[in-house]
Phi, psi and omega in degrees: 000137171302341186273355178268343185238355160303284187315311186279310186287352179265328182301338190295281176336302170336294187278331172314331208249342192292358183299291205269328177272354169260322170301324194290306198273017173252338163289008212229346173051208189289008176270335183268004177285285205311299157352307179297296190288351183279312209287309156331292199303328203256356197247314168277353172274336182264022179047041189237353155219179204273180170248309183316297192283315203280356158290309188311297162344283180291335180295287179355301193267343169209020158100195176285258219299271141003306272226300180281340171302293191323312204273299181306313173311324186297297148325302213267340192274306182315325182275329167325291193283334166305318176283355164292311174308316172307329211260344165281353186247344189254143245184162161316304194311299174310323179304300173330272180323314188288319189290345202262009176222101170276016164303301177283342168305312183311298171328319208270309169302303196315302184317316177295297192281355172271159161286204203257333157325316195274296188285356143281357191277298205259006152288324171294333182249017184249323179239357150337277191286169229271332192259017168319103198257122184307308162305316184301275184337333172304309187300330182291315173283339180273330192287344197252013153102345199291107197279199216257024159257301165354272200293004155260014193273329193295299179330297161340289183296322190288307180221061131309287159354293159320296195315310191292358176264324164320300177288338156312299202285336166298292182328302182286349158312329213265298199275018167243182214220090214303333196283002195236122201354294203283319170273029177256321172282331163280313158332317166271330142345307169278357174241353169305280187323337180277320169308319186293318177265056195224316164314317179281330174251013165287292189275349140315297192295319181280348160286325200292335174264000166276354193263293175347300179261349165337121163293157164301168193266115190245013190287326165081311202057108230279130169315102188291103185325000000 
């Protein structure tokens, strides 16, 4: 599927390219901020980059702090229009697909069949872990009907975290000084290290929707006389 392979071969491009396209848009003052987040909404909604490098992106080009406003705003545009685009493309087809993966099957009765707490709970932990795919998942949550300020505050929560460790790792590009040893080994330390705790609530979040979405147990087993 294109939303699956799209995004990862334009992040390539993306970081390849980020020297000059991060300068540019931080010279550009708040017009290359707005510019960013328009660019953010329409390139991740439509599945054509990644939410990881273009976060990456914003720290490079406007810090920390900036850097994560930009990027989340950018994230809430995205998830609009990807749920706009999912929810005019899902179809009898999708469904067929959601019914053949019984992960997502599950994902999907819990959602229907949860109150609106228990499906922000597991839209929020559906974008936690770090390897999550931002298209697909848009497509999953639009076919099954969720409705959209749920699903984006559950997005919001879910992958904050993430955004924000991304834009860290753009922010210490800008502000180390790359030819020289020691800030080259803290930089990877530091993108060590995000993986590792980005790994760990990745695998927090995926036992907590597997305890969620578990059916109940209806077997009981027959009383011994």
């Amino acid at each position: 599927m294109l939303a699956a392979s799209l995004p990862g071969l334009g992040g390539f491009v993306l970081l390849g390219t980020m020297k000059w396209s991060g300068q540019w848009l931080r010279s550009a003052g708040d017009g290359g901020l707005l510019l960013y987040v328009a660019g953010f909404a329409i390139a991740a909604g439509l599945a054509l980059l990644p939410t990881y490098a273009q976060s990456v992106l914003a720290g490079f080009a406007f810090g920390m702090l900036r850097g994560s406003a930009a990027a989340l705003a950018g994230i809430a545009g995205a998830c609009l229009i990807g749920y706009a685009v999912a929810r005019r493309a899902s179809g009898e087809r999708v469904v067929r697909i959601i019914e053949e993966q019984p992960k997502w099957k599950a994902v999907c009765d819990a959602l229907i069949g949860g109150g609106p707490l228990k499906t922000l709970a597991i839209v929020t932990l559906l974008r936690a872990p770090p390897n999550s795919p931002f298209a697909i998942t848009n497509l999953v949550l639009a076919s099954t009907r969720v409705p959209w300020p749920t699903y984006l505050a559950g997005t919001l929560l879910g992958i904050a975290p993430r955004t924000m460790v991304a834009v860290k790792i753009g922010a210490d590009m800008t502000e180390l000084n790359l030819r020289q040893g020691r800030s080259v080994a803290q930089l990877v330390v530091s993108i060590v290290s995000a993986v590792v705790v980005l790994g760990i609530l990745g695998a927090l979040a995926n036992r907590a929707v597997a305890r969620v979405t578990r059916p109940p147990d209806r077997g009981g087993g027959a009383a011994n006389p």
